[in-house]
C-alpha positions as CSV (number, residue, x, y, z in Angstrom):
1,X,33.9,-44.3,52.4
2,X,32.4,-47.7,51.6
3,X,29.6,-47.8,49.8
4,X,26.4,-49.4,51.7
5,X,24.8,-52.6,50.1
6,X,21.2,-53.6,51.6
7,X,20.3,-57.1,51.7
8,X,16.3,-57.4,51.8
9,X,16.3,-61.2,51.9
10,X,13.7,-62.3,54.8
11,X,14.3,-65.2,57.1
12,X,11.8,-67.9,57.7
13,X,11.4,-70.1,60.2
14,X,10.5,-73.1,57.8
15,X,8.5,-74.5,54.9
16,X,5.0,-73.4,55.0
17,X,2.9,-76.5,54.7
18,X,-0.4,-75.4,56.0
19,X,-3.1,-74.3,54.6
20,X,-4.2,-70.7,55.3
21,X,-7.6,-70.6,57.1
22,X,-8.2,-67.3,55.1
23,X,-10.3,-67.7,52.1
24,X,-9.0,-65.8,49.9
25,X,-9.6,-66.1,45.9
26,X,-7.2,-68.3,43.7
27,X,-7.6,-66.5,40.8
28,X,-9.2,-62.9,39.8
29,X,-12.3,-61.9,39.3
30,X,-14.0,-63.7,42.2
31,X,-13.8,-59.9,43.9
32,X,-11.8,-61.3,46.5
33,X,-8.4,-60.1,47.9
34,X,-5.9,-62.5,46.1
35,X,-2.9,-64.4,48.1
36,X,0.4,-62.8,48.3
37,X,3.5,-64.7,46.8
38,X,6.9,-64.7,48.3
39,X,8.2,-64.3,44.5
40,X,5.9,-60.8,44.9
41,X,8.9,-57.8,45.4
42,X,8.6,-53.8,45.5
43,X,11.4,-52.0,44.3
44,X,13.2,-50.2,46.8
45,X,15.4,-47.9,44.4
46,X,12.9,-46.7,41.8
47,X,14.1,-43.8,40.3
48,X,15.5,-43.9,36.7
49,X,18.0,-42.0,35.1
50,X,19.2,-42.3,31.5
51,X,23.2,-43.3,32.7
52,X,22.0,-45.8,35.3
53,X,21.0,-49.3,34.3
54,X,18.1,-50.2,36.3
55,X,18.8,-53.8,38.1
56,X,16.4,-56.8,37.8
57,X,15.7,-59.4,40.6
58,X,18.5,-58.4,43.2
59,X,17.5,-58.8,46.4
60,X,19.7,-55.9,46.9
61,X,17.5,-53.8,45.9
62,X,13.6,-56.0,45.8
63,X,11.4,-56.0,49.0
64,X,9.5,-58.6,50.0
65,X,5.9,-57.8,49.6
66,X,3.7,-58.6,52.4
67,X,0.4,-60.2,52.7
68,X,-1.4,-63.4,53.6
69,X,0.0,-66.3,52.3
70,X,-1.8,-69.6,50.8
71,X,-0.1,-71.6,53.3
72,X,1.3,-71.1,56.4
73,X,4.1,-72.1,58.7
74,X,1.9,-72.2,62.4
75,X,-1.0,-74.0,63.0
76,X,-3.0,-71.6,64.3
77,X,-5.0,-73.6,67.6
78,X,-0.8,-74.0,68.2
79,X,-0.1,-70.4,68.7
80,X,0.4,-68.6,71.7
81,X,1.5,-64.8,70.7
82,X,2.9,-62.0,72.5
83,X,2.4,-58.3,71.9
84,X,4.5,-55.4,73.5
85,X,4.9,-51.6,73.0
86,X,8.1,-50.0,73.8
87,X,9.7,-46.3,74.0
88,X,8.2,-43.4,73.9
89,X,4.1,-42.9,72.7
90,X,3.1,-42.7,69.5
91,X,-0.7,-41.9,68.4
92,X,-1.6,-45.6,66.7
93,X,0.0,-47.7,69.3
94,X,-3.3,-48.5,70.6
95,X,-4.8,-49.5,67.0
96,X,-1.8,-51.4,66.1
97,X,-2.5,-53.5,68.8
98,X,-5.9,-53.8,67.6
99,X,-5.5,-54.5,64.5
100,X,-3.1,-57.7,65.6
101,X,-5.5,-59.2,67.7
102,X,-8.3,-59.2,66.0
103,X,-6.6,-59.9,63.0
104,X,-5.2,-63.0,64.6
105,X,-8.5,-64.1,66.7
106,X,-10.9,-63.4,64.0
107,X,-8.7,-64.4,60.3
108,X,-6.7,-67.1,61.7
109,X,-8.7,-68.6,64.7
110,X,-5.7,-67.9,67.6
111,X,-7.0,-67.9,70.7
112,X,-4.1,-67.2,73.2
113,X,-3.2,-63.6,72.7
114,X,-0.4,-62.3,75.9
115,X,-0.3,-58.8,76.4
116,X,3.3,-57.9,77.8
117,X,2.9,-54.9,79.9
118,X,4.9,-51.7,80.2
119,X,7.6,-52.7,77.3
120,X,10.5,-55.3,77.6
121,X,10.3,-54.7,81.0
122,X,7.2,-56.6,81.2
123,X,9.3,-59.7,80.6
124,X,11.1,-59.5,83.9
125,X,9.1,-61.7,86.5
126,X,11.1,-59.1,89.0
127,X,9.0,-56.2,88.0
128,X,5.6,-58.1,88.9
129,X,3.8,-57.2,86.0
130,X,1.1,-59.7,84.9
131,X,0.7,-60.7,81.5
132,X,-3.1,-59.6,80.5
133,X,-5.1,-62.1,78.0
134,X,-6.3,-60.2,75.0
135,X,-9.4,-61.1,72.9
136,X,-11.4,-58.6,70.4
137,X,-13.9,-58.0,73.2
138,X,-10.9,-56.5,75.2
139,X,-9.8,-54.5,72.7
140,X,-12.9,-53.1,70.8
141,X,-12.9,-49.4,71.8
142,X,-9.5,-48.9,72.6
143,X,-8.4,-47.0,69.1
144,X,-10.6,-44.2,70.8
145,X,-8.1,-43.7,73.4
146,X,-4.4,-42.0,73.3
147,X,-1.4,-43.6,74.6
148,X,-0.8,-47.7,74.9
149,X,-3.4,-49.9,76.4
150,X,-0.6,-52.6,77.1
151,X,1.8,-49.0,78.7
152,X,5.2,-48.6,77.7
153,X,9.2,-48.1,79.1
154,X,12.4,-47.6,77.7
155,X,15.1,-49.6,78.0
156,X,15.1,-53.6,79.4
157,X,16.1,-54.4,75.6
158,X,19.9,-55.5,76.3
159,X,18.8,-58.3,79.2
160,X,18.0,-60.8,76.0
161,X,18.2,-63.9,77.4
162,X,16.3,-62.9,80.4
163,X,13.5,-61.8,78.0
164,X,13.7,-65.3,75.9
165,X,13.4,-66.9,78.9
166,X,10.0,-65.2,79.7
167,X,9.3,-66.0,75.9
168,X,9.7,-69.9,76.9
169,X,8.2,-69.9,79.6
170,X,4.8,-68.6,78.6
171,X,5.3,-70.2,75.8
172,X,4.7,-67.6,73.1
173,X,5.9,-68.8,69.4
174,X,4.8,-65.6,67.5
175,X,5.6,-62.4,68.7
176,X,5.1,-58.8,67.9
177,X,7.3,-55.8,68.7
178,X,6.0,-52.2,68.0
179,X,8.4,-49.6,69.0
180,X,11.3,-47.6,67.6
181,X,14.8,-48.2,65.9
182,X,16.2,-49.0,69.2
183,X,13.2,-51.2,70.3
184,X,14.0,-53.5,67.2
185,X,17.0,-53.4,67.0
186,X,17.1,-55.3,70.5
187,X,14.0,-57.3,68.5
188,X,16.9,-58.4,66.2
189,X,19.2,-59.6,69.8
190,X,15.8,-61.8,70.9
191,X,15.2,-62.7,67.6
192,X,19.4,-63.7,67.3
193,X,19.0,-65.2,70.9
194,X,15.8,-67.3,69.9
195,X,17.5,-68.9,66.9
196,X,20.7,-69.7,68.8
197,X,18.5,-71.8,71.4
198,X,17.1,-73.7,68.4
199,X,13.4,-72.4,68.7
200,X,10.6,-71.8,66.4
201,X,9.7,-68.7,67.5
202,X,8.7,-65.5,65.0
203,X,9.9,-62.0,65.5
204,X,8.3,-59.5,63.9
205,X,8.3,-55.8,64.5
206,X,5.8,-53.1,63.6
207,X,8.3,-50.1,63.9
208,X,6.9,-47.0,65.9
209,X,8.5,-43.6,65.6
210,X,6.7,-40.2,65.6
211,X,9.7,-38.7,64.3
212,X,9.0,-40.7,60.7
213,X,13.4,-41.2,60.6
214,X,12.7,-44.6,60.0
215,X,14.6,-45.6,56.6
216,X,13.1,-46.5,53.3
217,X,9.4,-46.5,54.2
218,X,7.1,-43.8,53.0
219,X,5.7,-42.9,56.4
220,X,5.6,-44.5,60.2
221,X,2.3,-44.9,62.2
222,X,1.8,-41.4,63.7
223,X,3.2,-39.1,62.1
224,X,0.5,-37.8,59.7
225,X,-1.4,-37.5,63.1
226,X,1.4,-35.5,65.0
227,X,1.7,-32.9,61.9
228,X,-1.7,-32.6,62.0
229,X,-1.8,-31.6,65.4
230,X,1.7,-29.5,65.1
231,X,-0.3,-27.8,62.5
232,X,-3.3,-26.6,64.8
233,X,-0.5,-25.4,67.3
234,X,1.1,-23.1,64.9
235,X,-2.6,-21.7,63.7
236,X,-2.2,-20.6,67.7
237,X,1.3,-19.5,67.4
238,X,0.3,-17.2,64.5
239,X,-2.8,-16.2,66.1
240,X,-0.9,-14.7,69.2
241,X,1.6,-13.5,66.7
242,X,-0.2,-11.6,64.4
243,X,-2.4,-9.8,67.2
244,X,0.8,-8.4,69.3
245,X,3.3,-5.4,68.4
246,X,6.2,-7.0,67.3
247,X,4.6,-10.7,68.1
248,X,7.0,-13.4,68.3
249,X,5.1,-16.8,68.4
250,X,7.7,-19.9,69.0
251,X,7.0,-23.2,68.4
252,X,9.0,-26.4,69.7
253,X,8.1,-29.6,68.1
254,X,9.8,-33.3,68.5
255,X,12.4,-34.4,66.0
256,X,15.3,-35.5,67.7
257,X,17.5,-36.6,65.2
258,X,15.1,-35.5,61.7
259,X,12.8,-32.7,61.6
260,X,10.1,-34.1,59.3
261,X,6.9,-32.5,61.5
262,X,8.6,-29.2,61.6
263,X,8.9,-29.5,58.3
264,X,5.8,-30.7,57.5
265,X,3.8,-28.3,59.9
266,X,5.5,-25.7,58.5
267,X,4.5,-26.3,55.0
268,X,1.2,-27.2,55.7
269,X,0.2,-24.3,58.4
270,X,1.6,-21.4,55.6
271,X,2.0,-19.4,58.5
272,X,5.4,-20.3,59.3
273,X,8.4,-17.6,58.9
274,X,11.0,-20.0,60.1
275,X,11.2,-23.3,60.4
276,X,14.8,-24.4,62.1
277,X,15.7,-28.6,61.6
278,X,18.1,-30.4,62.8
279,X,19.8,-31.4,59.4
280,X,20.2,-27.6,58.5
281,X,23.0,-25.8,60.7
282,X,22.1,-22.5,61.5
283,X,24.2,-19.7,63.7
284,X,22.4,-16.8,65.9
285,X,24.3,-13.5,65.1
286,X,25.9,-12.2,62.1
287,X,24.7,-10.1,59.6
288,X,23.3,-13.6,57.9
289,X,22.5,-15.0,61.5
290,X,19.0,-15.9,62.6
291,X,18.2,-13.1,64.9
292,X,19.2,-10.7,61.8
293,X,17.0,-12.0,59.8
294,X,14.0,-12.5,62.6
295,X,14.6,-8.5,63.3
296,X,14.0,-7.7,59.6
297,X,11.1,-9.8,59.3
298,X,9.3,-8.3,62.4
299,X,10.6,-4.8,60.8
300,X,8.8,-5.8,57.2
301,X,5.7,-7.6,58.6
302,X,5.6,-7.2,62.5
303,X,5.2,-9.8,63.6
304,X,6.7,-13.7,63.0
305,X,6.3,-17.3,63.8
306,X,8.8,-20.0,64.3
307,X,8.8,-23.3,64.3
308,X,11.9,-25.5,65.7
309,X,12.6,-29.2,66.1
310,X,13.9,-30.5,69.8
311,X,17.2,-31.8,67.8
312,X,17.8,-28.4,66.1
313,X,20.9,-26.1,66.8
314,X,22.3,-28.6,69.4
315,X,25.8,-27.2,68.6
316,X,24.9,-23.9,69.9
317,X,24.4,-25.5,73.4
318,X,26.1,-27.1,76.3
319,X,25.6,-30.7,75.9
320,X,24.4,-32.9,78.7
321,X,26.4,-35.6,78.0
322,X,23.3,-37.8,79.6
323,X,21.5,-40.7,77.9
324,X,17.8,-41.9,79.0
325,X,16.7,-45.7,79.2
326,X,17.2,-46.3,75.8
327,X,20.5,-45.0,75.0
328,X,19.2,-42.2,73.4
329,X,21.5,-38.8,73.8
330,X,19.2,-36.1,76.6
331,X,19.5,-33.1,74.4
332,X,19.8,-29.4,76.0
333,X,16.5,-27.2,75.1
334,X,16.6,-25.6,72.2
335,X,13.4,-23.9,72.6
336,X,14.2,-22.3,75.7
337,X,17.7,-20.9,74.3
338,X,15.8,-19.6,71.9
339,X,13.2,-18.1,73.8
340,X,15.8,-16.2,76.1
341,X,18.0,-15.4,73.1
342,X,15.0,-13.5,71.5
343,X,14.4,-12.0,74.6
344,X,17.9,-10.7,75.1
345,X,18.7,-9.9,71.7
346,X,15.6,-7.5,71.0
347,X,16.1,-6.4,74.6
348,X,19.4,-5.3,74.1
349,X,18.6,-3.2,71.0
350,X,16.0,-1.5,73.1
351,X,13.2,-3.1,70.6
352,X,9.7,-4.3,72.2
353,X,9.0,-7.7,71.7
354,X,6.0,-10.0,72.7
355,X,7.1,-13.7,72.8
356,X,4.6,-16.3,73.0
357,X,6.3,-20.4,74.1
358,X,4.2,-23.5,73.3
359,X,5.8,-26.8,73.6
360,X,3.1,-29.1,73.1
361,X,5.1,-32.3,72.4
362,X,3.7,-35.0,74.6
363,X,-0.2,-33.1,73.8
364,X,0.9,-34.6,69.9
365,X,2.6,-37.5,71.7
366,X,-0.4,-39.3,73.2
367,X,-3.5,-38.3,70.9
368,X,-5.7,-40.1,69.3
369,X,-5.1,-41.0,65.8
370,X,-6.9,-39.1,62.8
371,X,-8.6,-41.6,59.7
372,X,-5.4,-41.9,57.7
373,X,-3.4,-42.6,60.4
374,X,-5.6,-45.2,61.9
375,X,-6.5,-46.9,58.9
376,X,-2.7,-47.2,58.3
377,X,-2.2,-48.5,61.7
378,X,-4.7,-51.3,61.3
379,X,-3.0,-52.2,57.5
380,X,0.4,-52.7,59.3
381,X,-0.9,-54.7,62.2
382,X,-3.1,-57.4,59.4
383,X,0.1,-57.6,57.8
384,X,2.4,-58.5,60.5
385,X,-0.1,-61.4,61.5
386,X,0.3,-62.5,57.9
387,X,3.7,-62.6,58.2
388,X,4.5,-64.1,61.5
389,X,2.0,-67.0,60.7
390,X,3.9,-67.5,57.6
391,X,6.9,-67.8,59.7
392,X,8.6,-64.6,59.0
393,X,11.1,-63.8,61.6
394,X,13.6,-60.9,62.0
395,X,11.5,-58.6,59.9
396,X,9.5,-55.3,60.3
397,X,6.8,-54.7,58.2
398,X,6.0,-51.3,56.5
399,X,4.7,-48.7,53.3
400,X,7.1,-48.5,50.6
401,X,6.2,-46.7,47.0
402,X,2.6,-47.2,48.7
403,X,2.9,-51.1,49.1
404,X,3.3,-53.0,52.4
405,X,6.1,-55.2,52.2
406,X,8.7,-57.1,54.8
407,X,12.2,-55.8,55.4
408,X,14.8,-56.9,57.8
409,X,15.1,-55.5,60.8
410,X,19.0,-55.2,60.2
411,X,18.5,-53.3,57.1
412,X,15.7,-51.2,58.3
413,X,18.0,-49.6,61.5
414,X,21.1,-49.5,59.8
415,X,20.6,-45.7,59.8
416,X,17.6,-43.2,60.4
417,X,16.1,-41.4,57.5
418,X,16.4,-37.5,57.4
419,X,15.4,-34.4,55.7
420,X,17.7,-34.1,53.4
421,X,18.5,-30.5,52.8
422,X,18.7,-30.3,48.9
423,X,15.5,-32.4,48.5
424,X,12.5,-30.8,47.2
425,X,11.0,-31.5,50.3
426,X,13.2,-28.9,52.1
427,X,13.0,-26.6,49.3
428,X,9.2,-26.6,49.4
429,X,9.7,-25.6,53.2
430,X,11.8,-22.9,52.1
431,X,9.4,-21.9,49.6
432,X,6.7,-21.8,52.6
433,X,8.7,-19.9,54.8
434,X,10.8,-17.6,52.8
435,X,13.7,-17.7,55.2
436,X,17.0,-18.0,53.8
437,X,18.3,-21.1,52.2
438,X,21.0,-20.8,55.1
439,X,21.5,-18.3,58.2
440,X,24.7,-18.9,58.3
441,X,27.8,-16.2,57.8
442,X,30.4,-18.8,56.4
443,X,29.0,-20.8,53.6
444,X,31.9,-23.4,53.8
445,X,30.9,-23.6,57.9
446,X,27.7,-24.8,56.7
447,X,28.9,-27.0,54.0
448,X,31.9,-28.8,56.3
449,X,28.6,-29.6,59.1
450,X,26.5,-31.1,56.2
451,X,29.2,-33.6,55.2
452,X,30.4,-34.3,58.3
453,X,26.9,-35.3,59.3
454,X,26.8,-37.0,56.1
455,X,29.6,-39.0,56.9
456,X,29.0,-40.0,60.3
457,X,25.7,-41.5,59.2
458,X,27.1,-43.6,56.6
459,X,30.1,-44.9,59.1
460,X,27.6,-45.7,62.2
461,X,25.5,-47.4,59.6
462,X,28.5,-49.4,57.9
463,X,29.6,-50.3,61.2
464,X,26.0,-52.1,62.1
465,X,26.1,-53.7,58.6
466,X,29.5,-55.3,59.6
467,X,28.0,-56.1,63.0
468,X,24.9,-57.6,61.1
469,X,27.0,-60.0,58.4
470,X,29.7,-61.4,61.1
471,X,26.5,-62.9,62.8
């Protein structure tokens, strides 16, 4: 297998040549944030180890840090900008969008400010959706609501030159794109699309996904909000539990592809006896199979709560062999085969059970954000501004090593981050749980899944790398 080298060099529409209408401080000490220089980089690979020479200004491995810049590349009474939100929600879309308008009215003096409704397919004249004029005024209270002020759909992202038309023709030159992998990925197409016309127009994503699988930054918009309420659904899993003979409480929590807010909930609830993730194969019977080792536990404590990602254990079911709007794989219910395998398996060893099923995924789908969350949301939102008035383009902007900084869009969907099972993020789970390190009854079962996974990562990835350099 090929080895993957990034590329974190950001595209620019042009020189900047004017001067920022931020005041910012020149030099320290006038207890004023200070501008941000392009020559500013974050390290993406910071780990040292005593046989590895650490490498020095490679844009292989430096990040762009974001910011406001001293000058700019957009006059700002000359801007027209777009905002959209696609996919799925997300708590934070709504103070994303926010934190971009008011960031541009109020710091850089813009004026025209399109709201695209419902997603990409807002673009399409077809659809009838008008475009709604934003201004801080509009968009004052709207952190204190769930869900996306502006709406959302999946899909509409492959119809590119239908969407830069629209671009044209309202005559947008800076424009934001908050959604998922997918969602900017097709930001990367319009982007492609709008430099192949010969236009000035920025691209900029803020990337969205509950799921945090987004690669190399610290943490996407939402999720500390979504574990948060996970966390509060197994306190209620446990208290049904806990007050039952033989109470089973089961919990099924989104993570399609990476099961950080299963893992996550069930370290932080420390009332979780199981916690099932995509990334970790597991079979059902067997003496080292799950229901084995859920009959001991309710045998040694009486009672037990689980906690399973929607991507977990897809192997054990029929697949649907459907995709939705966005291209992303329907899975089969994992919480519901579970629910009836329980059922069945204590069933059928004449052992009384009380099951309890909460699903409470689009409840932590469309709340409203806690502090951390939203104070992150509105962080990423100044910092896009910054960066599409500087004429950034093709980028997304995110946390990495706790500093915001710009990184392609084709580097940043390459491949989606995952809990990797021999991290001491997964062995602190373990430690939480006390479940077995696998449930499994064939060690080298488990180990032949883990690198085929592996390796089908790495060659999807590769392939969009090639795709990305024969542009």
């Amino acid at each position: 297998m090929a080895q993957i080298t990034y590329d974190f060099t950001v595209e620019t529409l042009g020189e900047c040549t004017v001067p920022s209408p931020i005041e910012l401080s020149r030099e320290h000490g006038h207890f004023r944030a200070t501008y941000v220089k392009d020559t500013s980089y974050v390290r993406n690979e910071v780990n040292v180890f005593a046989d590895h020479k650490a490498d020095a200004n490679d844009k292989t491995n430096l990040m762009e840090k974001a910011g406001p810049r001293e000058k700019i590349y957009f006059n700002p009474e000359h801007v027209t900008a777009g905002i959209c939100t696609c996919g799925g929600l997300c708590p934070g879309l709504n103070d994303v969008i926010r934190a971009v308008v008011r960031c541009l009215w109020n710091r850089y003096g813009v004026r025209r400010i399109k709201g695209i409704q419902f997603g990409y397919n807002g673009f399409f004249q077809e659809e009838g959706f008008e475009v709604i004029d934003l201004n801080p005024d509009i968009v004052d209270t709207i952190h204190k609501i769930g869900g996306s002020y502006l709406g959302t759909s999946r899909g509409g992202g492959d119809r590119v030159k239908e969407i830069v038309d629209s671009i044209e023709r309202l005559g947008i030159n800076v424009m934001f794109i908050i959604g998922g992998d997918g969602t900017q990925r097709g930001a990367l197409d319009i982007a492609n699309e709008i430099e192949r016309r010969g236009l000035k127009i920025a691209v900029v994503g803020i990337p969205k996904t509950v799921d945090n699988d987004l690669q190399f930054m610290d943490r996407s918009f939402g999720f500390e909000t979504a574990v948060q309420k996970a966390t509060h659904a197994v306190n209620s899993c446990h208290m049904e539990a806990k007050s039952q003979i033989n109470g089973i409480g089961l919990l099924k929590l989104m993570g399609r592809e990476s099961g950080f807010i299963a893992t996550a909930a069930a370290i932080a609830s420390h009332e979780t006896n199981f916690c099932l993730i995509p990334e970790v194969p597991f079979e059902m019977d067997g003496p080292n199979g799950f229901l084995n080792h859920l009959e001991a536990r309710l045998k040694r404590r009486g009672h037990a709560v689980i906690v399973v990602a929607e991507g977990a254990g897809q192997d054990l079911l029929a697949s649907t062999n459907q995709t939705d709007a966005s291209g992303n794989k329907k899975l089969a219910d994992i919480g519901i085969f579970l629910k009836d395998s329980i059922n069945a398996y204590f069933k059928g060893k004449k052992i009384p059970i009380n099951l309890k099923y909460i699903d409470p995924s689009y409840e932590v789908r469309a709340a409203v954000t806690i502090a951390n969350d939203s104070i992150y949301c509105e962080r990423l939102g100044n910092n896009a501004v910054h960066a599409a008035m500087a004429g950034k383009t093709k980028i997304v902007v995110g946390l990495v090593h706790d500093k915001y900084v710009h990184i392609p869009i084709s580097m940043a969907t390459l491949k989606r981050n995952i809990v990797d099972p021999e991290s001491s993020l997964w062995r602190d789970c373990l430690d939480a749980t006390l479940q077995p390190v696998f449930m499994v009854n064939n060690i080298n079962t488990v180990t032949e899944k883990l690198r085929e996974a592996s390796q089908d990562a790495d060659e999807k990835a590769l392939s969009r790398l090639k795709k990305v350099l024969g542009k």
